[in-house]
C-alpha positions in Angstrom: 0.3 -2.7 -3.1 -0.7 -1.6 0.2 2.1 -1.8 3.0 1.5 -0.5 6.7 3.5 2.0 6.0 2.2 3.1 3.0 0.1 6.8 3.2 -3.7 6.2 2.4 -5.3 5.8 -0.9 -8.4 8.5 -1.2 -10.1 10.1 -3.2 -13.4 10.4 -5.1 -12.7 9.6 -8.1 -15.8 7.0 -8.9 -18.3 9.7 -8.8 -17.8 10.6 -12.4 -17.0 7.0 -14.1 -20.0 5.5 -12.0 -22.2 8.3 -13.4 -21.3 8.1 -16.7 -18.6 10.1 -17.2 -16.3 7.4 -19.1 -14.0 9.9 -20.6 -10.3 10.2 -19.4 -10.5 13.9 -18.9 -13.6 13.6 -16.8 -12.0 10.7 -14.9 -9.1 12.4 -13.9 -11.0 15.6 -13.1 -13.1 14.5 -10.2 -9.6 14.0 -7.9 -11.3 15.8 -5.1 -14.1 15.3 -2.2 -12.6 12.0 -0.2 -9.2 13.1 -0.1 -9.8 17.0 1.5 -13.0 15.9 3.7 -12.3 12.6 4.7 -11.8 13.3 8.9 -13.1 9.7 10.3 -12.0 6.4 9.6 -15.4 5.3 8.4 -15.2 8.5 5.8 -12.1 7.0 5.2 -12.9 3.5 4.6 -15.7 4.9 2.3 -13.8 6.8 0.1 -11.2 3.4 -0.4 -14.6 1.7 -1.2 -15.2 4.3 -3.9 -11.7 4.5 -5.4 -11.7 0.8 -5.8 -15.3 0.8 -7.4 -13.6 3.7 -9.7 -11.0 1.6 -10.7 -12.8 -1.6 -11.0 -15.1 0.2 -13.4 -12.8 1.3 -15.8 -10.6 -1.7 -16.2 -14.2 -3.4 -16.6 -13.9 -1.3 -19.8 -11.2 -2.0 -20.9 -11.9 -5.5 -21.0 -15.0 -4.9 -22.9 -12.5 -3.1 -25.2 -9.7 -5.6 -25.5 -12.4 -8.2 -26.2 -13.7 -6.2 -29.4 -10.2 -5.8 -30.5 -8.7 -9.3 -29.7 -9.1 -12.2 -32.1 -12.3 -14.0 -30.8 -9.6 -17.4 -30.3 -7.6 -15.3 -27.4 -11.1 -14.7 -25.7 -10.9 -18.2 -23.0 -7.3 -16.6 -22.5 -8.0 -13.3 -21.2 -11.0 -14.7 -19.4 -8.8 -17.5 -17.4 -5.9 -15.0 -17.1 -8.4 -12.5 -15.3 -10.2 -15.0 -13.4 -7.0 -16.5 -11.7 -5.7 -12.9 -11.4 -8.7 -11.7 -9.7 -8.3 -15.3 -7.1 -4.4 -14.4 -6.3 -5.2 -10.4 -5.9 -8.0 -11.1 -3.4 -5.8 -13.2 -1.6 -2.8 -11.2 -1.6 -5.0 -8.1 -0.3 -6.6 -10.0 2.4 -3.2 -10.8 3.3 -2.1 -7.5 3.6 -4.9 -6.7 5.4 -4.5 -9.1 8.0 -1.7 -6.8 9.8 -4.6 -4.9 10.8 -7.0 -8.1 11.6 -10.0 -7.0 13.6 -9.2 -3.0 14.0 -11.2 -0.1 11.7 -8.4 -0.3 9.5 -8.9 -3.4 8.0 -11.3 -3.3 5.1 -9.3 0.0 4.0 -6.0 -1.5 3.9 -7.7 -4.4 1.7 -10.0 -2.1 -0.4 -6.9 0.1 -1.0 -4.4 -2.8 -1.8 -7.2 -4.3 -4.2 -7.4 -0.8 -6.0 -3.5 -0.2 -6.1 -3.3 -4.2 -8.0 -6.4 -2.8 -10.1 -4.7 -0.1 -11.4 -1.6 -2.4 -12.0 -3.7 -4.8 -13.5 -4.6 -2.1 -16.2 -1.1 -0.9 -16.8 -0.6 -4.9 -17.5 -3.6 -5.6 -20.0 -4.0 -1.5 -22.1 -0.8 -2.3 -24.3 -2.5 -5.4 -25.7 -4.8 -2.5 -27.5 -2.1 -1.9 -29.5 -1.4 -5.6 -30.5 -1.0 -8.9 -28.9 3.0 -8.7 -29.5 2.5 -5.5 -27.3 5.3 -4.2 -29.7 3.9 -0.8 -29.7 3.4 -0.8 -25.9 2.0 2.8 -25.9 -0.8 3.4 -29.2 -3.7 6.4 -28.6 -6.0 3.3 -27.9 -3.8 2.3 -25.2 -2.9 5.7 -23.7 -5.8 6.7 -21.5 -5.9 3.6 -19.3 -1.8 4.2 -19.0 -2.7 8.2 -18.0 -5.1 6.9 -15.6 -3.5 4.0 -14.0 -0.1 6.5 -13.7 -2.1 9.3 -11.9 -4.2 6.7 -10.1 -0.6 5.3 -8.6 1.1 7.9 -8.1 -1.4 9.7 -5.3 0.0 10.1 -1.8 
């Protein structure tokens, strides 16, 4: 999560999921563009906008993934469990965010605190690819949303 503190989230990372570029290679790949041009706060606030759209994107697929692995029963569960997750997260950023009510920096503090819980999010839900008892909490289905979400964290 974003804190005020906390060094900015950017990067252009988007460009190749958004255009088709799925893969966790190419994903990882595109780390570049936002985060050495970026100069102005509204390049800035762009980039946040991208990164979040990036990560939004891929843990759209894995849902699409967990739901053709999961037994159709656990469907409604994963569905409710995402759809209150995505109600606290929104609030939580916006809450964050508020530190900054009403200067430039707003929307990027919220953009990047929604991206950072993303990522989290997928770290959560890519072990259930390997089983429901998450026993194995690391299988090769699971292992490229963990790469991801690990790299995607771990940027100044």
């Amino acid at each position: 999560m974003s804190r005020p503190g906390r060094k900015l989230l950017v990067s252009a990372l988007a460009a190749g999921v958004l255009a088709g570029q799925g893969s966790a290679q190419g994903f990882l790949n595109l780390r570049t563009g936002c985060q050495d041009s970026a100069t102005t706060q509204a390049a800035m606030a762009g980039c946040t906008i991208t990164d979040l759209l990036a990560a939004r994107s891929r843990l759209n697929q894995l849902l699409v993934e967990l739901r053709g692995s999961l037994p159709s029963p656990h469907f409604s569960g994963l569905d409710s469990a995402q759809a209150a997750w995505g109600l606290y997260i929104q609030t939580e950023c916006a809450w964050e965010a508020s530190a900054y009510r009403g200067g430039t920096m707003e929307a990027m503090m919220n953009s990047s605190c929604l991206e950072a819980a993303t990522w989290h999010r997928i770290r959560e839900l890519a072990p259930l690819l390997c089983g429901l008892e998450r026993a194995e909490p690391r299988c090769r289905a699971s292992e490229p949303y963990l790469r991801q979400a690990r790299t995607s964290l771990s940027r100044p």
